[in-house]
C-alpha positions in Angstrom: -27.4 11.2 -2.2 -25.8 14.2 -2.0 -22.6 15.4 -4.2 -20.2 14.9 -1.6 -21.5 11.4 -1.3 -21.6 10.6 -4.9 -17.9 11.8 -5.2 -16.7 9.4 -2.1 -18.5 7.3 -3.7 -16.9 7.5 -7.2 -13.2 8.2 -5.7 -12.9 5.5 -2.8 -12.9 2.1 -4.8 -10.0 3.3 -6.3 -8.1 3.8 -3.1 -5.5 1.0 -2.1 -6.9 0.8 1.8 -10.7 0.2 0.4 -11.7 -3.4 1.1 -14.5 -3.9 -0.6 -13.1 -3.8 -4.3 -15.5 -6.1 -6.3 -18.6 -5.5 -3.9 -21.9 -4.6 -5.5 -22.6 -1.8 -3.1 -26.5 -1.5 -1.7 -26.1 2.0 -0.1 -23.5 4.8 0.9 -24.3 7.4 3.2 -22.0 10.2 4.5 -21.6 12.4 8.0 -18.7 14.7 8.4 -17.7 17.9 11.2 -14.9 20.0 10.2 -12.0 19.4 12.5 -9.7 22.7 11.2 -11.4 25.6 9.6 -7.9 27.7 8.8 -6.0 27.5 5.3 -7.4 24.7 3.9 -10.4 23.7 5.1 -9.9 20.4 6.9 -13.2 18.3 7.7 -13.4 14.5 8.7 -15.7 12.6 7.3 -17.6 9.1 8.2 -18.7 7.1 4.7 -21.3 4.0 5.5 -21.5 1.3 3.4 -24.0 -0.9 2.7 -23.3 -4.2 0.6 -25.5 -6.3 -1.4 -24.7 -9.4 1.1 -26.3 -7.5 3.7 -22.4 -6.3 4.9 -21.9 -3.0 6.2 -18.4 -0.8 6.6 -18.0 2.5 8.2 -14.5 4.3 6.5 -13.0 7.3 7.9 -12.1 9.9 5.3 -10.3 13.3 6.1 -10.8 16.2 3.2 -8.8 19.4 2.6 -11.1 21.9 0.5 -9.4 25.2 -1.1 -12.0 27.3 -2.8 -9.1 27.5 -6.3 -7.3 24.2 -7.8 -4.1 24.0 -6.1 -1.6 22.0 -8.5 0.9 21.6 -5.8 -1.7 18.9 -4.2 -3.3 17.8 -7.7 -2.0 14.4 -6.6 -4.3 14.2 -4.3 -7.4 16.0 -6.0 -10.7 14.2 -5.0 -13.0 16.4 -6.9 -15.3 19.3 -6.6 -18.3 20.1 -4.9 -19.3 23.8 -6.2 -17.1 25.7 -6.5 -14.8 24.4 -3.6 -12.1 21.6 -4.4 -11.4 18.7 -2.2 -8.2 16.8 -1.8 -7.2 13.4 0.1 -6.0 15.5 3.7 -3.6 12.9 4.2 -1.5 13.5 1.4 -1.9 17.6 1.7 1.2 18.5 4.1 -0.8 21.8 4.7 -4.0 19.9 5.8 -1.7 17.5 8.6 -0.7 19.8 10.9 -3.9 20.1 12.9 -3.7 16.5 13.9 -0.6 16.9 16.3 -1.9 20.6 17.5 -5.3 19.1 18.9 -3.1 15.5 20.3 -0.9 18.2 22.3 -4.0 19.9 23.5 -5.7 16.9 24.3 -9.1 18.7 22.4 -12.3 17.5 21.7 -14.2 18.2 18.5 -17.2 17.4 17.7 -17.4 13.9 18.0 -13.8 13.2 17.9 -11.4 13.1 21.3 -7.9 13.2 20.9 -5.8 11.6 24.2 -2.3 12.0 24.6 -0.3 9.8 26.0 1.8 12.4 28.4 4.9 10.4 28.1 7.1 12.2 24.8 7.3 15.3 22.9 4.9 15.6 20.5 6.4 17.8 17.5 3.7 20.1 17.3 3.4 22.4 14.5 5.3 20.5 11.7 3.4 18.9 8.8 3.4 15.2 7.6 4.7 13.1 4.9 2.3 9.7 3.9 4.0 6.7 3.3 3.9 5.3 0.4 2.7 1.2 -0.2 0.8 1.4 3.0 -3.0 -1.1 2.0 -5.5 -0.9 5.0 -4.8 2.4 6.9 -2.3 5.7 5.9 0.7 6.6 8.1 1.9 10.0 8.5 5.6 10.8 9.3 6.6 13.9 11.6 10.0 14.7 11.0 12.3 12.4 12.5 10.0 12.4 16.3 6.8 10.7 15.4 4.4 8.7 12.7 0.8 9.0 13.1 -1.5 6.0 11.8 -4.6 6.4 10.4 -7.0 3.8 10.8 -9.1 3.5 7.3 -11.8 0.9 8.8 -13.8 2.0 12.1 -15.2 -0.4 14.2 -16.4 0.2 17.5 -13.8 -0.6 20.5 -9.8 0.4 21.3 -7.8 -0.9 18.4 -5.4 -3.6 19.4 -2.4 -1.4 18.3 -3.4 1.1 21.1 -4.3 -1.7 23.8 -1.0 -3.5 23.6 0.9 -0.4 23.2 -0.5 1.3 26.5 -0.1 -2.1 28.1 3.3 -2.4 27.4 4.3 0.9 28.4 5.1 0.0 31.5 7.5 -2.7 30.9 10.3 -0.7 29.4 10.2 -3.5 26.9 13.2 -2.6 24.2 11.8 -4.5 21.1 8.6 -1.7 21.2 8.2 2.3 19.8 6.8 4.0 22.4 3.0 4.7 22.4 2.2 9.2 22.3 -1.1 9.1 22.2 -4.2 8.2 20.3 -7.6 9.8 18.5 -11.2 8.3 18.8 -14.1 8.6 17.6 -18.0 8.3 19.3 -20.1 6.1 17.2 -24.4 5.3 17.3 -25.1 5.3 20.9 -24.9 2.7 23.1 -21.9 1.5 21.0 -17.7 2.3 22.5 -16.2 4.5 20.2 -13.6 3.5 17.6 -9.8 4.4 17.7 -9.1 6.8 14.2 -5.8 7.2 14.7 -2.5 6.2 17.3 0.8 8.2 17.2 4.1 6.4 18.4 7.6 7.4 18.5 9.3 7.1 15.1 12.3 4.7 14.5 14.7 6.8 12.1 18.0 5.1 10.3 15.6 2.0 10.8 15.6 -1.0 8.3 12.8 -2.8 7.4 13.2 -6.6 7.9 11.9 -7.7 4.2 14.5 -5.7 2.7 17.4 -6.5 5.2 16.2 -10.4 4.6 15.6 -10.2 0.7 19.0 -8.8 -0.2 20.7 -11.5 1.7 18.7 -13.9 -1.0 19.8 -11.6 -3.4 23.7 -12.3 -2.2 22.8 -15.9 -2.2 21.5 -16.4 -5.7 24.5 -14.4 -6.9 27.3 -16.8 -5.6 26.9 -19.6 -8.0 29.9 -21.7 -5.3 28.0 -20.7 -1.8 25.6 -22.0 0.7 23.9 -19.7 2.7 26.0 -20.0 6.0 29.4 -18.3 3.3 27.6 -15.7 1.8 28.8 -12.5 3.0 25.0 -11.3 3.7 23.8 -14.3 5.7 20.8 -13.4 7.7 20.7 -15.9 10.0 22.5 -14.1 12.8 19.3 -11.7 12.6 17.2 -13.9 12.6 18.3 -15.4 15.3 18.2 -11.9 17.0 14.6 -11.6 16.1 13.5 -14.8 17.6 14.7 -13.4 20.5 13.0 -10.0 20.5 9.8 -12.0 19.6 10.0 -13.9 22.6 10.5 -10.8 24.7 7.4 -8.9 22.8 5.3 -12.1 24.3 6.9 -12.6 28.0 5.5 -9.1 28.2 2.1 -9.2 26.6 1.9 -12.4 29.0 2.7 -10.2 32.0 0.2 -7.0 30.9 -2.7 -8.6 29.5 -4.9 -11.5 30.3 -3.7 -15.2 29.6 -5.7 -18.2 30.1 -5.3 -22.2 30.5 -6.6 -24.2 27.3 -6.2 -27.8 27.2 -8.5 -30.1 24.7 -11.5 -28.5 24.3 -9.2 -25.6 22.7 -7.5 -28.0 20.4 -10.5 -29.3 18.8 -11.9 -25.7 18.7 -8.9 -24.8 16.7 -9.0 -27.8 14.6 -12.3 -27.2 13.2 -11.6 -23.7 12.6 -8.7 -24.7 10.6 -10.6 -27.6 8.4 -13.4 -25.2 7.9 -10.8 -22.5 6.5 -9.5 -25.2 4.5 -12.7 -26.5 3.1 -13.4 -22.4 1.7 -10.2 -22.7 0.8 -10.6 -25.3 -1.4 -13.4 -24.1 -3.6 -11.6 -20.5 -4.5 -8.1 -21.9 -4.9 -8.4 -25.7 -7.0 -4.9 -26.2 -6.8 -5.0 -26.9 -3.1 -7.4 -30.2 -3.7 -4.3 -32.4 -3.9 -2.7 -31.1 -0.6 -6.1 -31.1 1.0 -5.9 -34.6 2.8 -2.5 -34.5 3.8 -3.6 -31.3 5.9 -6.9 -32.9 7.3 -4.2 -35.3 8.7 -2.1 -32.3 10.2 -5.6 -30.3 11.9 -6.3 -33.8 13.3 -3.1 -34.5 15.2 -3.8 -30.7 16.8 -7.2 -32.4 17.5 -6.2 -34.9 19.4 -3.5 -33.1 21.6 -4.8 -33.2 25.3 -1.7 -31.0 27.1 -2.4 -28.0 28.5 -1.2 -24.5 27.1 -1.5 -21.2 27.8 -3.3 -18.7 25.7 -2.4 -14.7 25.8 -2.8 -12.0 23.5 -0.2 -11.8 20.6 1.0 -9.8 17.6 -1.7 -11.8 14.8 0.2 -10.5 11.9 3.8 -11.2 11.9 6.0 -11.1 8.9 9.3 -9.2 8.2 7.4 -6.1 6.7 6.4 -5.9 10.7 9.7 -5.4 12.4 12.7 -3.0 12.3 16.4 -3.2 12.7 17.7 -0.3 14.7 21.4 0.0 15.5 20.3 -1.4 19.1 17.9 -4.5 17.9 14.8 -5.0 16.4 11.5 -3.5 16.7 8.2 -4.7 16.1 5.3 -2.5 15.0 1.6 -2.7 14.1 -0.2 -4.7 16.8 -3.9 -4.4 14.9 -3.5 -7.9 14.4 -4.7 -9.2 10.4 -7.1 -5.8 9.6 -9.4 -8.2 7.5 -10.5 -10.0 10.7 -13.0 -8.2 13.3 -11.7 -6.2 16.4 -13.1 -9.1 18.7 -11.4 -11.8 16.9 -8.4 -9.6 16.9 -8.1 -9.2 20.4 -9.1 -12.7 21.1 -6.5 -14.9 23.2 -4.4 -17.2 20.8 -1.3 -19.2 21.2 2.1 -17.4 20.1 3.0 -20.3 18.1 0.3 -18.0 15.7 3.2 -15.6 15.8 5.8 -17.8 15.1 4.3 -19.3 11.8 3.5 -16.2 10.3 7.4 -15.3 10.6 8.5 -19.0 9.5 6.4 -18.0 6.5 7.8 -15.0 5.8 11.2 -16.2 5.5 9.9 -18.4 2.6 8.0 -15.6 1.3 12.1 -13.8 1.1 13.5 -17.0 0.2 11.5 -17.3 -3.1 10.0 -14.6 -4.3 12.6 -13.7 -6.8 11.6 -17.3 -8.2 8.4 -16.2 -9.5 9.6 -14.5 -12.8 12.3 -17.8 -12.9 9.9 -21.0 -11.9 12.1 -23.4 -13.8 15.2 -22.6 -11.8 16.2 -25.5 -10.2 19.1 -24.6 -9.2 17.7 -21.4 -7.5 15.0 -23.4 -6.0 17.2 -25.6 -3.8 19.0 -22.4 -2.9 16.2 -20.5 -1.7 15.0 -23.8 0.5 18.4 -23.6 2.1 18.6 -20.3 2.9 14.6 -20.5 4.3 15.7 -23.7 6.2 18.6 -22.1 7.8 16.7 -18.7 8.4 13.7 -20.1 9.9 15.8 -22.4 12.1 17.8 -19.7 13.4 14.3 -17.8 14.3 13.4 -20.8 16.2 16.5 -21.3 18.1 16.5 -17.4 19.0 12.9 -17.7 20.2 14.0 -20.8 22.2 17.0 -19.5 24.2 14.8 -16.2 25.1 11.6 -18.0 26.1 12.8 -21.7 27.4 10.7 -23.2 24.7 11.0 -24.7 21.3 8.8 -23.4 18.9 10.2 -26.2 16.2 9.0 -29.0 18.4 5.2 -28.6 19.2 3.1 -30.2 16.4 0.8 -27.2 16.8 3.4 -25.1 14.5 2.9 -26.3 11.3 -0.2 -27.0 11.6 -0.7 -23.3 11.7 2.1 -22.1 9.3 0.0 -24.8 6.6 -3.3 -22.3 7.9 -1.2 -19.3 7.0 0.0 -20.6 3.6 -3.7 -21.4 3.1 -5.0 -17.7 3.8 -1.9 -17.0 1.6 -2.8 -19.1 -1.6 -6.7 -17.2 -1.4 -4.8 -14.0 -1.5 -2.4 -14.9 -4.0 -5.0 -15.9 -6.4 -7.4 -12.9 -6.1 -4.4 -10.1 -6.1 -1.0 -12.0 -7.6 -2.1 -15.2 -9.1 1.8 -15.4 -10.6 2.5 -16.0 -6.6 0.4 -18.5 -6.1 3.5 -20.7 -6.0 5.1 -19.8 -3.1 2.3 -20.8 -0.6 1.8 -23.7 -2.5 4.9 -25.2 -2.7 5.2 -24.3 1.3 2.0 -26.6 1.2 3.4 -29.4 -0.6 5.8 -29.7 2.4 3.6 -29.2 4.8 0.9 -31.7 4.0 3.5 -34.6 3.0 4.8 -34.3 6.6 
């Protein structure tokens, strides 16, 4: 390997968008072009990984190089090849410029084709600031005018964040930040290339829905005398809003992108993908084995349902760390769908019900995870059940007026909110096992309905 590689090497495990943490790696191999040769150095660079399951990755790593140590940027210090210095270009404000200047001049270079989207200023010419917290890709924001997302993980094929974007363009939809254009890159021939990067309008004096809906817990568990509907920072009337702007978000993605008629086949499709989640669930997370037949029971109702539905393309990752609340409504970003999963299976046609259970269980997620550093509570307990009860019901009833249809009613919904709290009770106990309580007691639920 050469030094370059053997520092990416060394310096990505320890990056919060690297997957494979805890792989034994088989090989690593690098090719990189430079994409700005001014003051620094910025080059683009393509790592492929090799796992010892036989699993390969392709990560996309941008470098700024200064031939002398620059403390200013020692935050983002990779390491040194020679006598040149390399830093993490997405956290060198110097090194972000270039992105915009070759979007706005729609340039190609060297494998990379940038495509704008000819519908917005694009501030050219003013640097980036990363955003911090971000896990599988890095976002840059451009003043108050744009953010730029950087997608960590290549695959060949349009990202879904781009695709329903451009689709949607058209429909003047409010609940969406308008698409500016996007970045790709070619891959081995024969293959599509893969989408690097997308840049959208930025939502300033935005706020993000986990922290609008977790300080309303926080007024909640701080009125001793008060149900949820008295408290002063009831969320309920925004949730209410945001059913109806998810409703919206899929009328459109209906109307712009394929649908298609599923009936039973589907169902029993989706059941066995649900037990068989279940089943691998089972053997990582022990504490699900007593909830395990009462969900069987809930996969094989959606078995057995015969009526037909219609399948479109949806969000795939909703939760409240996903939408905005502008002065004017809500906003709902990052349409990549669950980055874990391939691009096919992200772009795959799915019921929005999928949509729906990911937001009913992110209103527990608010509702209780101040409860983890208090688990004897009891008294907080039964408030955070009341105000998830009230908040998710409200989300239904929104989505309901906007769409014609009850989410609350169709059997399919909790048997994929119980798949969601499944996926959730994996992650929990590999990352936060102190969490692992909040899925599980979403479970307990679940299964004894």
């Amino acid at each position: 390997m050469s030094a370059l590689t053997d520092l990416l090497a060394e310096w990505m495990p320890h990056q919060r968008w690297f997957g494979g943490k805890g792989r034994e790696w088989a090989s690593v191999a690098e090719d990189g072009f430079f994409l700005d040769e001014a003051s620094p150095v910025l080059s683009v660079h393509r790592v492929r990984i090799g796992y010892a399951d036989g699993a390969e990755e392709t990560y996309l790593v941008p470098l700024s190089w200064r031939s002398e140590a620059d403390e200013e940027v020692a935050h983002a210090y990779v390491g040194s090849v020679g006598d040149n210095h390399a830093y993490d270009a997405m956290r060198d404000r110097d090194a972000t410029v270039p992105w915009l200047t070759h979007l706005v001049a729609a340039s190609t270079v060297g494998p990379m084709h940038f495509h704008p989207a000819g519908v917005a200023y694009i501030p050219e010419g003013l640097p980036g600031d990363v955003i911090s917290g971000e896990q599988s890709n890095t976002s840059l924001i451009y003043g108050e005018t744009a953010i730029l997302k950087l997608f960590r993980r290549l695959e060949p094929g349009l990202n879904p964040d781009v695709e329903v974007h451009e689709a949607l363009r058209g429909t003047d939809n409010p609940h969406i930040a308008p698409l500016l254009g996007h970045v790709e890159i070619d891959g081995d021939p024969g293959t599509e290339p893969a989408t690097v990067a997308f840049l959208q309008s930025f939502v300033p004096n935005a706020s993000d829905g986990w922290r609008l809906a977790t300080s309303s817990v926080r007024d909640l568990y701080a009125e001793a005398d008060l149900h949820a509907d008295e408290v002063g920072g009831d969320f309920a009337g925004e949730a209410e809003r945001l059913g109806e702007a998810t409703a919206a978000v899929h009328r459109d993605l209906a109307a712009v992108l394929p649908t298609a008629e599923v009936g039973a086949d589907w169902y029993a499709e989706l059941a066995t993908q649900l037990t068989a989640r279940l089943d691998a669930a089972v053997g990582i997370v022990p504490e699900l084995a007593e909830h395990a037949d009462g969900l069987r029971a809930l996969y094989a109702d959606v078995a057995g349902l015969t009526e037909p539905t219609t399948a479109q393309r949806v969000h795939g990752d909703l939760h409240l760390g996903q939408v905005l609340r502008t002065t004017t409504g809500w906003i709902v970003l990052d349409f990549e769908g669950e980055p874990a999963r391939s691009l096919a299976a992200r772009r795959e046609l799915d019921t929005p019900l999928r949509d729906v259970a990911g937001m009913l269980r992110s209103f527990d997620y608010a509702a209780r995870h101040l409860l983890v550093e208090q688990p004897g509570e009891t008294q907080l307990a039964y408030r955070a059940q009341e105000w998830a009860e009230r908040n998710r019901a409200a989300f239904c009833e929104g989505y309901a007026g906007a769409s014609g249809t009850d989410p609350a009613t169709s059997p399919l919904l909790q048997a994929l909110e119980a798949d969601k709290a499944v996926y959730e009770c994996v992650y929990e106990a590999r990352n936060r096992p102190h969490w692992l309580m909040i899925p599980l007691t979403s479970l307990a639920r679940l299964a004894a309905s």
